[in-house]
N, C-alpha and C positions, 0 to 999 in steps of 0.2 A: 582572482581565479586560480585553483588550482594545479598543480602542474599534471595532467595528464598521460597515462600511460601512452609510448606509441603503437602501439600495439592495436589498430582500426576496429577487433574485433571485439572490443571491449566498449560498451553499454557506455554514452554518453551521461551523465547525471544530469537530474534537470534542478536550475535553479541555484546552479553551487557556489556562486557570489552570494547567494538570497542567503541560503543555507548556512554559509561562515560567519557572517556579519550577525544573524540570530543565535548563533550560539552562544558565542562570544566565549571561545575558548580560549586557555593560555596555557604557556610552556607548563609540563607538569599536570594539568588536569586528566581527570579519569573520567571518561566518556562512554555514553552505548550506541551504538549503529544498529537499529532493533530489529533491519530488512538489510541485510548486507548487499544482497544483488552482487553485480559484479565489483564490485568494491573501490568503486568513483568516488563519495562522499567517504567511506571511509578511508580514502588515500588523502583527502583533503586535511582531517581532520586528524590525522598522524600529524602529518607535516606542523600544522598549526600548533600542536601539543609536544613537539621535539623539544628536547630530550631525552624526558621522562616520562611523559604523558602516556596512560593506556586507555586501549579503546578494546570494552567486548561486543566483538559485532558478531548477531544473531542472523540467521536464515532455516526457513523452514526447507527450501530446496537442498539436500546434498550434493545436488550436482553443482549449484550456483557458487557453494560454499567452496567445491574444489578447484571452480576459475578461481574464484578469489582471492582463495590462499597463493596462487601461483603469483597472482598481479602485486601481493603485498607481501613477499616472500623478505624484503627485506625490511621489512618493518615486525620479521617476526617475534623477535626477544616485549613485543608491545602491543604486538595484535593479538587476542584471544578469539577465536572463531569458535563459534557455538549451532552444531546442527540441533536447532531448536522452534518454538513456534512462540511468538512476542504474546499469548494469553497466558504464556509460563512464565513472563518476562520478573517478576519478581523472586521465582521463584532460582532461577537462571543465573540473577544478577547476586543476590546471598550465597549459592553455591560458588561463585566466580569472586568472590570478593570485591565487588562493585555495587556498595551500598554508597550514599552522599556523593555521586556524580554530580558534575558540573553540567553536563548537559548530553541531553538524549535526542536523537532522530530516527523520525519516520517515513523513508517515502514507500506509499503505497501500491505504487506503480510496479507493470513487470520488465526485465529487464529488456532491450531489442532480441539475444538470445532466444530467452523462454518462450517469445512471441517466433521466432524466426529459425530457430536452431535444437531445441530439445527434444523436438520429437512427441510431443506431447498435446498436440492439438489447440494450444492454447490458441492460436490466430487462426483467421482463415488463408491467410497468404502465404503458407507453406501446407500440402496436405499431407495432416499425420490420424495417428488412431486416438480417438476421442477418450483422452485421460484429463486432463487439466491437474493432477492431484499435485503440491508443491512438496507437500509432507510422503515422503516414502512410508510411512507407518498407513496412511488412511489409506481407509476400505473404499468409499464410495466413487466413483468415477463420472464423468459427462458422459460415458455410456450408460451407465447408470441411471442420469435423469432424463437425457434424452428417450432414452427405449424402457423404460419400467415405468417412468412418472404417469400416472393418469392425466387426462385433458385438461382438466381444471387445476391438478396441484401444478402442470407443466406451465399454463398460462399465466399461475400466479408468482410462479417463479420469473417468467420473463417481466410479466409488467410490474411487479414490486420490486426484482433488484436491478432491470434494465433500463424500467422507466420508458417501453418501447408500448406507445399506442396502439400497434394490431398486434397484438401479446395471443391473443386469441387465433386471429387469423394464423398466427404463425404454427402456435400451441398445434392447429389443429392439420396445417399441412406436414407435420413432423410423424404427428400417429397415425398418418395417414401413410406415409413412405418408410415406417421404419421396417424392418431394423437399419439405424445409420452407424456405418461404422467408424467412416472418417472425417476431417474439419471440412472437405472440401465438399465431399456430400452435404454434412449440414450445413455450410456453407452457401449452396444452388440453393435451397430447400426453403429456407431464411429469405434467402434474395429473391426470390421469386414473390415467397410472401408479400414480402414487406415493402416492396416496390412497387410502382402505380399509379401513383397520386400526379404523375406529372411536374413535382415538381422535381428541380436538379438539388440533388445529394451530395451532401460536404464530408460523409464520411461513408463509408460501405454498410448497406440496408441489414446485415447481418453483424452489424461491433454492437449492438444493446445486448441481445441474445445470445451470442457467445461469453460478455460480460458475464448477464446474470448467472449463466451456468458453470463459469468462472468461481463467481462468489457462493453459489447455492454448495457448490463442490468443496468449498473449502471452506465453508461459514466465517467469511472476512468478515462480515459486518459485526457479528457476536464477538469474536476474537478481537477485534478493536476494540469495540468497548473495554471489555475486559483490560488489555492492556494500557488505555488509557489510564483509569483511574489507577493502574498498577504503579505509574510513573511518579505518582505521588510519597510513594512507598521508597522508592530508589533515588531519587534528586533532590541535592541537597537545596539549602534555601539561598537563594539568589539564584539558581541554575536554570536552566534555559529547557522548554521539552517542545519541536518542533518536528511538525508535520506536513507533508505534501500527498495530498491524495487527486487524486483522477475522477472521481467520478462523485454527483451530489448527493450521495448517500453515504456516503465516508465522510464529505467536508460537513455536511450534516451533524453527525455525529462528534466528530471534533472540534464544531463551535459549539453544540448544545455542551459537551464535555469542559471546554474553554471560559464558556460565560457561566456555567450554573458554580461551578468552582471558583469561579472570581467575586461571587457576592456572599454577605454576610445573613441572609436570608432565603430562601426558597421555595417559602410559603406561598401557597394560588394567592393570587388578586384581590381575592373577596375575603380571607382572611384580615381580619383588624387588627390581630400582636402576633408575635412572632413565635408560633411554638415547635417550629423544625431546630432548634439549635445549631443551624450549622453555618461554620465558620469559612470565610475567605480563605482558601489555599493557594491561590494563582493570582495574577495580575496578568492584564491581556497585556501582549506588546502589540499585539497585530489587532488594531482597530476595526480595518478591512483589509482583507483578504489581499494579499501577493499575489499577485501573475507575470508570468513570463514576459518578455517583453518583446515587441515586433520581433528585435533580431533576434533573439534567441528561437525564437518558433522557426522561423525561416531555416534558422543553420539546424536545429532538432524536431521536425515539426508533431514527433508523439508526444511534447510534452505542453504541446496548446492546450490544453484542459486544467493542467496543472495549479493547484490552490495553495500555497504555503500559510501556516498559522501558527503562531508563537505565542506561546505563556511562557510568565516568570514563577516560579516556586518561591511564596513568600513566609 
């Protein structure tokens, strides 16, 4: 485990035993951190890479990027901090001179900050004005989709990136009270909805819908793609390209990404000879899925959802 800042007001990492041991990095190595967050995993993986070793670590928030620079202030002659967004990530790692990394990480998670501290609406358990945007450049806002979306683009949005069963009901107590300006309003709004059923609630009736509008606003799901297959372009062969996502449309995404790259065919089923030519790029190391373990939920408990999945670059 690595040594951690004392510093309380810094973002716990989730999984960063899991994290170290999949990389497997060593003195020397050039590394990417492709979500810096508060820069946990990336303190980790300095330390592990001392004396020489660099790491460029990416974040789309500028605000995230300037906790971070402070917490690895001394590892600056080897930290490269990059205000940037990981669907640029090839694009990123050429300009920075961090082609043939040894190894890349992703956690997709936000930091307790961005959820508790920035001002930005992203939770409901702080009430702020409905932005979620991580990228300072983008235009579209959660007020945006909240109060502009039609009833059916708004439902579709909840129940395809939320995965929340009254998507609708919700959809439809939202255009019913708008204009909503802040998390907390949509926050009652949500909860009201989506509450009901009798039965008892393990998480608050409003974390899918705030989710989806998380991801609708910032198009994670595209942008992952994207920079998954990018990694293949930047990690050299034997390197390590591991990822920790929160929610089953992400880890989705990064086993389809995982296993369709590890086989030497891709051809449907009903196909007889092989006419996709394509070649094995990766070896899984993570057969099934990583999760946190009792204790670690207990002592962190945001990162109970947590999936870690590892390929090799062969």
């Amino acid at each position: 485990m690595t040594t951690q800042s004392p510093d309380s007001s810094y973002h716990t990492p989730a999984l960063t035993a899991e994290v170290m041991v999949a990389l497997m990095l060593k003195p020397g190595d050039l590394s990417i951190d492709a979500t810096l967050g508060d820069g946990g995993h990336a303190l980790s993986i300095l330390e592990a890479t001392a004396p020489a070793g660099r790491l460029l670590a990416i974040d789309a928030d500028d605000q995230a990027l300037q906790r971070a620079q402070k917490r690895l202030l001394s590892f600056a002659n080897r930290a490269l901090l990059v205000n940037g967004n990981f669907k640029d990530l090839a694009k990123i790692a050429v300009e920075n001179q961090h082609r043939c990394v040894a190894g890349i990480l992703f956690d997709l998670g936000l930091s307790s900050w961005q959820l508790t501290g920035s001002g930005r609406g992203f939770s409901f358990i702080e009430d702020a004005p409905l932005d979620m945007r991580l990228g300072v450049g983008q235009v579209k806002t959660a007020a945006d989709v909240v109060n502009l979306y039609g009833l059916e683009e708004l439902a579709n949005v909840i129940q395809n990136y939320g995965e929340e069963p009254r998507a609708r009901r919700i959809a439809q107590a939202i255009v019913w009270r708008r204009p909503i300006k802040t998390s907390a309003q949509l926050a009652k709004i949500v909860g009201g909805a989506a509450s009901g059923n009798g039965k008892r609630k393990t998480i608050h009736p409003a974390t899918r819908t705030f989710q989806a509008i998380r991801i609708a606003v910032n198009e994670d799901l595209e942008h992952l793609e994207t920079a998954l297959q990018q990694t293949l372009e930047v990690v050299r062969k034997g390197g390590r390209v591991v990822v920790i996502s929160y929610h089953s449309l992400e880890d989705r995404i990064v086993k389809t990404f995982m296993r369709r790259e590890s086989k030497n065919c891709i051809c449907l089923p009903n196909v007889p000879e092989c006419v996709c030519g394509h070649q094995a790029r990766v070896k899984l190391i993570t057969k099934k899925v990583v999760k946190p373990t009792v204790v670690e939920v207990r002592e962190n408990p945001r990162i109970r959802s947590a999936k870690l999945r590892v390929c090799e670059v062969i």
